[in-house]
N, CA, C and O atoms as a GROMACS GRO file, in nm:
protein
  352
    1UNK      N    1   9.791   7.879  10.545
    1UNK     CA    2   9.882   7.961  10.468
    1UNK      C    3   9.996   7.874  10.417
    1UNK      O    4  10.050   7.794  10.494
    2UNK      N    5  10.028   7.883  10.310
    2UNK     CA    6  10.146   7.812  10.223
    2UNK      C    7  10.291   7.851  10.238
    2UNK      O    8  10.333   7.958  10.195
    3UNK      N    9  10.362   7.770  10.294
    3UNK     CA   10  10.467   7.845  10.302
    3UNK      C   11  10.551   7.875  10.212
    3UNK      O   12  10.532   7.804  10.113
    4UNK      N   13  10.653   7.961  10.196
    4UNK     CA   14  10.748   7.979  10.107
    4UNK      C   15  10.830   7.853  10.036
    4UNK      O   16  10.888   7.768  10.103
    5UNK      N   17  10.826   7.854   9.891
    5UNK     CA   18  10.906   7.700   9.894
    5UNK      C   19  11.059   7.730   9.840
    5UNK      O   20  11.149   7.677   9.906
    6UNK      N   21  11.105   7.830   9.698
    6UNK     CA   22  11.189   7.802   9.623
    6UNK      C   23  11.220   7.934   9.646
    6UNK      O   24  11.139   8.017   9.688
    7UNK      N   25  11.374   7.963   9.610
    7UNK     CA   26  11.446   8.054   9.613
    7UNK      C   27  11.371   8.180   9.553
    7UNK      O   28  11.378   8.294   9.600
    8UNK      N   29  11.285   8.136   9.422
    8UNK     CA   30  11.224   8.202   9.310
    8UNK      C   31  11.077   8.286   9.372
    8UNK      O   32  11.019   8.385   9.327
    9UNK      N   33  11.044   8.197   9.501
    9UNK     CA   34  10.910   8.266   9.529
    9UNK      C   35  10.952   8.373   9.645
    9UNK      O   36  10.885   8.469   9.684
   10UNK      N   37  11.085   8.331   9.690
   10UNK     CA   38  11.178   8.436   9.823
   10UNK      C   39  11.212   8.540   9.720
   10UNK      O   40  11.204   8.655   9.762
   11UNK      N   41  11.250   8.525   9.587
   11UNK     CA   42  11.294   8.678   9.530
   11UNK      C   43  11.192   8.773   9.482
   11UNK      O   44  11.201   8.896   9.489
   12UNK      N   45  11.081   8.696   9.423
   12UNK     CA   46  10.948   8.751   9.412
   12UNK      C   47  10.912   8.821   9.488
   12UNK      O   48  10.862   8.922   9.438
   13UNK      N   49  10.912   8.816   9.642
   13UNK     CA   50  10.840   8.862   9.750
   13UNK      C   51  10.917   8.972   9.814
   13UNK      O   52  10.873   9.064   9.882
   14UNK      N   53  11.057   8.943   9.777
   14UNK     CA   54  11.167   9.086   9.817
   14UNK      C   55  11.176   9.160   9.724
   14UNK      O   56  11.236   9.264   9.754
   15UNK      N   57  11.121   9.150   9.555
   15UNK     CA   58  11.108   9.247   9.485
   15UNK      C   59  10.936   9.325   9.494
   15UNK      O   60  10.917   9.444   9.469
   16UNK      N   61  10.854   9.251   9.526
   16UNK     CA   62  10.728   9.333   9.564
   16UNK      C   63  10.736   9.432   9.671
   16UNK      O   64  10.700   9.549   9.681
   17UNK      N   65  10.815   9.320   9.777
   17UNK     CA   66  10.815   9.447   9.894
   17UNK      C   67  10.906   9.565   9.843
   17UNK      O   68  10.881   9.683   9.866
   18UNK      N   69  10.998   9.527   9.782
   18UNK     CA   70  11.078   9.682   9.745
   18UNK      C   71  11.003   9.732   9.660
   18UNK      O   72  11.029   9.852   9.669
   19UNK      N   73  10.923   9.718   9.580
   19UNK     CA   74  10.852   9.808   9.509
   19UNK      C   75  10.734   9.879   9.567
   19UNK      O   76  10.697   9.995   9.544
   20UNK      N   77  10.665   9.765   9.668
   20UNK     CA   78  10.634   9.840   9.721
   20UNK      C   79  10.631   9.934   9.863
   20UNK      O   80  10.535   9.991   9.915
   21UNK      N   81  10.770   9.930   9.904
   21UNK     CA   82  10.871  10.073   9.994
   21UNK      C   83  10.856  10.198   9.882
   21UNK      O   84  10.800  10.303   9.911
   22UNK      N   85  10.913  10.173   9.755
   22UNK     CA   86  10.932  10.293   9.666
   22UNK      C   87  10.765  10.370   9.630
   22UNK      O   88  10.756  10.492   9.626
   23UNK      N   89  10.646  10.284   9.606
   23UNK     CA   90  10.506  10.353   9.623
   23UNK      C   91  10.469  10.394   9.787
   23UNK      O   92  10.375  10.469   9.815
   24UNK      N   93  10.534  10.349   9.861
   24UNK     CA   94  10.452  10.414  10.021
   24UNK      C   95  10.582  10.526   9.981
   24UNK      O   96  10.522  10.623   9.934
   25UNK      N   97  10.713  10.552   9.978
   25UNK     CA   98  10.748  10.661   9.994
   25UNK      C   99  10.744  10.770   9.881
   25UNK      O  100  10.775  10.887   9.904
   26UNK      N  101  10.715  10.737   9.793
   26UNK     CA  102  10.667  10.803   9.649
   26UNK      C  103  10.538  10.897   9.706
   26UNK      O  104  10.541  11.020   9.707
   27UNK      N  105  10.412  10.807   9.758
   27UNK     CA  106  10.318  10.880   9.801
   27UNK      C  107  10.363  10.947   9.916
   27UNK      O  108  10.314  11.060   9.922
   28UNK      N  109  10.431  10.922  10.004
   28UNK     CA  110  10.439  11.011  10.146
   28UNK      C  111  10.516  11.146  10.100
   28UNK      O  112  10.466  11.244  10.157
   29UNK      N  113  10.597  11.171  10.036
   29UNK     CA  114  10.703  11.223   9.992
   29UNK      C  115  10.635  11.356   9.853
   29UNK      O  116  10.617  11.476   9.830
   30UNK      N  117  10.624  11.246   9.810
   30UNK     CA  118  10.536  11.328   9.638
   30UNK      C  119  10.684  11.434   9.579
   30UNK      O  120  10.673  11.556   9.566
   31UNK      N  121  10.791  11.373   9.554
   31UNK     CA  122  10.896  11.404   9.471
   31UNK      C  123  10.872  11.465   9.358
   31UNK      O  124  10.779  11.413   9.296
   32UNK      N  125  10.912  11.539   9.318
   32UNK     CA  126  10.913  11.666   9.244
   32UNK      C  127  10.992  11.590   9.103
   32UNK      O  128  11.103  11.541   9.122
   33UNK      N  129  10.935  11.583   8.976
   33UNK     CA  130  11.116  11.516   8.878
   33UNK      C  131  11.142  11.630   8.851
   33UNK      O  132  11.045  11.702   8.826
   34UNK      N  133  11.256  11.678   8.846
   34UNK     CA  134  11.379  11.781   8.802
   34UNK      C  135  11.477  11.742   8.700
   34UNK      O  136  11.518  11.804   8.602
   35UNK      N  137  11.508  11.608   8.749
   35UNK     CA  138  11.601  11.602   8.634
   35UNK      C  139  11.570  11.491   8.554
   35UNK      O  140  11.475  11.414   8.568
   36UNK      N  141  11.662  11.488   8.465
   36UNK     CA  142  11.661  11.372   8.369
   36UNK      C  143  11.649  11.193   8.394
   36UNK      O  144  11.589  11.099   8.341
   37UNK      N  145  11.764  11.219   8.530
   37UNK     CA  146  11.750  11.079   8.627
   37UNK      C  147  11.605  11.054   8.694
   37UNK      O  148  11.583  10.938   8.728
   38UNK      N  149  11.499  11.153   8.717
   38UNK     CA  150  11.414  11.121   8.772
   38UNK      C  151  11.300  11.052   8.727
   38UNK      O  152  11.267  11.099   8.619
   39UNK      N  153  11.258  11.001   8.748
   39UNK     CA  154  11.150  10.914   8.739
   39UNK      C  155  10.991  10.978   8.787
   39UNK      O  156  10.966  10.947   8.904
   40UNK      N  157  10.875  11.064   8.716
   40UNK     CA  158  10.784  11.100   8.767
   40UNK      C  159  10.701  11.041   8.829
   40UNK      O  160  10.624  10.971   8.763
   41UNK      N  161  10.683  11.045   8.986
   41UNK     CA  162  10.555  10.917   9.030
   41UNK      C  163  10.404  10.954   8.975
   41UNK      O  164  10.320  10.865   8.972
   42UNK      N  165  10.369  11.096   8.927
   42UNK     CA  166  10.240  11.093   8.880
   42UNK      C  167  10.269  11.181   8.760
   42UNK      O  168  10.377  11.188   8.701
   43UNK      N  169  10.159  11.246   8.731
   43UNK     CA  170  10.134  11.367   8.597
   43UNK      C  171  10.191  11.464   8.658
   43UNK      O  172  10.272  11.538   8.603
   44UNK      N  173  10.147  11.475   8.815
   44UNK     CA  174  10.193  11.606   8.839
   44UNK      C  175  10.320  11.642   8.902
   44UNK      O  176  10.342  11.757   8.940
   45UNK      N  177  10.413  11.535   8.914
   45UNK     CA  178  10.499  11.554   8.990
   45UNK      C  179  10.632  11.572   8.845
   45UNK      O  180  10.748  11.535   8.864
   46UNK      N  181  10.596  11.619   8.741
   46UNK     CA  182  10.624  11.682   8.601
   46UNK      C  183  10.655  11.836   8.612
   46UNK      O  184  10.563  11.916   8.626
   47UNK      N  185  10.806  11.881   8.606
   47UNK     CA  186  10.810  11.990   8.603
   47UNK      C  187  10.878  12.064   8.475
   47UNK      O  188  10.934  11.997   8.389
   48UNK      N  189  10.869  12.234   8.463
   48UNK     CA  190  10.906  12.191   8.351
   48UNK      C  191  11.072  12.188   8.337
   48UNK      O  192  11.133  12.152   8.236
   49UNK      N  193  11.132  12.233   8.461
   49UNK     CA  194  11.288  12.154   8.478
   49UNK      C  195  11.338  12.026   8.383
   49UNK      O  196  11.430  12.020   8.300
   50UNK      N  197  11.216  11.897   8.440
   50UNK     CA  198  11.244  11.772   8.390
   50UNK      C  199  11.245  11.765   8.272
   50UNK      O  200  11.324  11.694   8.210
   51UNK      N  201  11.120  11.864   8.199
   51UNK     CA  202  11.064  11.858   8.058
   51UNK      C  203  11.190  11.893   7.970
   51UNK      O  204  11.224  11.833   7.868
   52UNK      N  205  11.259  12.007   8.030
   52UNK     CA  206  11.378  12.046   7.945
   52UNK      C  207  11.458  11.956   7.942
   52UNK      O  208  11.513  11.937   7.833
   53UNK      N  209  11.496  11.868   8.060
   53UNK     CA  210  11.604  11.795   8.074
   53UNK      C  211  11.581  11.694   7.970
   53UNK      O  212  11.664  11.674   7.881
   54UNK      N  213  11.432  11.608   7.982
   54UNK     CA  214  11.438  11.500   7.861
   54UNK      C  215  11.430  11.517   7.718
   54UNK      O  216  11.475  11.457   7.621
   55UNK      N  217  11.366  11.610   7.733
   55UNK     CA  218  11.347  11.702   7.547
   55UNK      C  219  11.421  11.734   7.507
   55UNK      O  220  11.455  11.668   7.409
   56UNK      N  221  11.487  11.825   7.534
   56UNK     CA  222  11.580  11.951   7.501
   56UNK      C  223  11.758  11.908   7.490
   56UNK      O  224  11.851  11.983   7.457
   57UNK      N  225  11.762  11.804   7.519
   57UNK     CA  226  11.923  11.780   7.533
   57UNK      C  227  11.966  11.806   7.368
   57UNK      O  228  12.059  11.885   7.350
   58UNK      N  229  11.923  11.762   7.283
   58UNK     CA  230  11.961  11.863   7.155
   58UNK      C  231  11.968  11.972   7.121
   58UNK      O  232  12.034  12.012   7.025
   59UNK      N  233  11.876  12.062   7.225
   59UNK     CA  234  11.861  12.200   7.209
   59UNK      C  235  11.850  12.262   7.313
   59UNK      O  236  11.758  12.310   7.379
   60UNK      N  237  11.991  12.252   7.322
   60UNK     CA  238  12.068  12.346   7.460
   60UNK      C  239  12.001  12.491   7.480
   60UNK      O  240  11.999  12.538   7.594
   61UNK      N  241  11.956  12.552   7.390
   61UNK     CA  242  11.905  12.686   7.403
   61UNK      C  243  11.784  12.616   7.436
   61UNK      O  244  11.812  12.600   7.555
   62UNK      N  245  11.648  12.550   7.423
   62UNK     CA  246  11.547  12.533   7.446
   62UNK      C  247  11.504  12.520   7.602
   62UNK      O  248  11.549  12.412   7.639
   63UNK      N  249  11.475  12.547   7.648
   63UNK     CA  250  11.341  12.585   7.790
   63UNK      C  251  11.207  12.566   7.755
   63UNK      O  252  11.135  12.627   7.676
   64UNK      N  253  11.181  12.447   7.845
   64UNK     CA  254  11.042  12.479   7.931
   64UNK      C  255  10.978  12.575   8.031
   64UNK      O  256  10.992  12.561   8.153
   65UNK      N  257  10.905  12.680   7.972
   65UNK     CA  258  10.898  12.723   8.105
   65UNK      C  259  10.828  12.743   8.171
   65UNK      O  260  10.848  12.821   8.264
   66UNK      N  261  10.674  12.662   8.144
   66UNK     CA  262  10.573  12.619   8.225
   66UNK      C  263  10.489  12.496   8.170
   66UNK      O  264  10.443  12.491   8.056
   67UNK      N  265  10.477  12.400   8.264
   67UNK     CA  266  10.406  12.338   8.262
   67UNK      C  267  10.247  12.261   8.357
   67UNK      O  268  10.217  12.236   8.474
   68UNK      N  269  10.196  12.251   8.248
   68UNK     CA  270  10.013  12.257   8.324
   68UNK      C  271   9.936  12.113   8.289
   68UNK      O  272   9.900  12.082   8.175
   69UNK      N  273   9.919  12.039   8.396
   69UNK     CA  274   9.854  11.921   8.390
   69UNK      C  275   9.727  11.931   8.370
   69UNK      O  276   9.676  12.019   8.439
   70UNK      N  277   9.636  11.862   8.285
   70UNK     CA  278   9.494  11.880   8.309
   70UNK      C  279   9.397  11.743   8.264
   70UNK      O  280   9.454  11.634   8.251
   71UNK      N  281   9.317  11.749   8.251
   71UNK     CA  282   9.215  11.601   8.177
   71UNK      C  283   9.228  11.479   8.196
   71UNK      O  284   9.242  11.432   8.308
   72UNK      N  285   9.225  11.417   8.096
   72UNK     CA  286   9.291  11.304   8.099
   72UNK      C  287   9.183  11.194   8.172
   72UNK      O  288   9.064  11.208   8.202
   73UNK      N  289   9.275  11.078   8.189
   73UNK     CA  290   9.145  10.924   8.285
   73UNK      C  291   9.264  10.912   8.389
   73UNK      O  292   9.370  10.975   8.388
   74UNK      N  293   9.226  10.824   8.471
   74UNK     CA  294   9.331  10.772   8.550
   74UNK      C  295   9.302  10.628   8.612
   74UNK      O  296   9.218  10.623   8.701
   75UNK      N  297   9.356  10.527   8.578
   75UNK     CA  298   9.244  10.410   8.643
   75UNK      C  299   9.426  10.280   8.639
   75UNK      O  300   9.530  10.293   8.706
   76UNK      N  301   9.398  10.201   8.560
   76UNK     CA  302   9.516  10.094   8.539
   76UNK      C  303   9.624  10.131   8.488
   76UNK      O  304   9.728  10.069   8.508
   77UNK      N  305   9.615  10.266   8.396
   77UNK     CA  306   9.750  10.379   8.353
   77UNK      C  307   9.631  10.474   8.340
   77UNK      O  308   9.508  10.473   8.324
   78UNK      N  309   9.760  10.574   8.361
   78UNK     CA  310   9.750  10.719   8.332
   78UNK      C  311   9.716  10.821   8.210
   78UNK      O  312   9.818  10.847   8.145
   79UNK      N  313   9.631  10.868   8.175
   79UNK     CA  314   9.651  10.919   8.058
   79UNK      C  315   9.617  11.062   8.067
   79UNK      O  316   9.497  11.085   8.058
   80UNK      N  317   9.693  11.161   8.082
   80UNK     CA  318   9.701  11.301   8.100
   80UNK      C  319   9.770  11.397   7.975
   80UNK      O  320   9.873  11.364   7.917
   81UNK      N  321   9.689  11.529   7.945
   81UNK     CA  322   9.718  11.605   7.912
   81UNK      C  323   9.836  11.687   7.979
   81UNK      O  324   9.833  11.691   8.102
   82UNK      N  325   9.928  11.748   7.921
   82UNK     CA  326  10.068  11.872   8.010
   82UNK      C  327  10.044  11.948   7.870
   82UNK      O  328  10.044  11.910   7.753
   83UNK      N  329  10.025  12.064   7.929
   83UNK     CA  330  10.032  12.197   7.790
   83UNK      C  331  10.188  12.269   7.892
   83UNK      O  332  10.207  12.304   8.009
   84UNK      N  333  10.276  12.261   7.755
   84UNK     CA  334  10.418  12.297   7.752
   84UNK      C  335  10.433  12.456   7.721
   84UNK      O  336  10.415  12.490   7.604
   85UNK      N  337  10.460  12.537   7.799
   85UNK     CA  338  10.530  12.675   7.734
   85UNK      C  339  10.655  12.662   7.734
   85UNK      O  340  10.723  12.618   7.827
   86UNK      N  341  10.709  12.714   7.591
   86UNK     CA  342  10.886  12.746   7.577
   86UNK      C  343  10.877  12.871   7.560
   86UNK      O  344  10.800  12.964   7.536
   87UNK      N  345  11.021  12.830   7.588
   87UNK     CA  346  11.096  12.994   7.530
   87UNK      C  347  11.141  13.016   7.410
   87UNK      O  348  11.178  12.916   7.349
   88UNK      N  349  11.149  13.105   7.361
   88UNK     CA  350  11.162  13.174   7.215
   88UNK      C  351  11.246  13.141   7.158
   88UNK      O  352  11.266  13.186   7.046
   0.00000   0.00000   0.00000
């Protein structure tokens, strides 16, 4: 095994491991996005809370008020269908 040599391969290895803390607790957890700050870990963790929050900030009257994941592939990225209901 090779050991660690340069500062550059020590920051490498403390940014993998933190990224990957944020996927083991992403999956243990399965966080809900709500708001605008959130970050969705999958398709489904898309609500339509969040949907309003990122869309809608121009249109304060606008609501999401259901949203439905479906289709799609899933492999190296994600590619999913969400059918959006608003309000009137």
């Amino acid at each position: 095994m090779k050991a660690l040599g340069g500062s550059h391969e020590i920051g490498a290895l403390r940014t993998r491991a933190r990224i990957g803390a944020h996927v083991v607790w992403d999956a243990l957890t399965r966080p809900l996005a709500r708001s605008r700050d959130d970050v969705p870990w999958s398709a489904e963790a898309i609500t339509p809370d969040w949907i309003t929050a990122v869309m809608c900030s121009a249109h304060p009257e606008a609501r999401a008020t259901h949203a439905l994941v479906s289709g799609g592939h899933q492999g190296s990225s994600v590619r999913r269908q969400i059918h959006v209901r608003w309000n009137e």
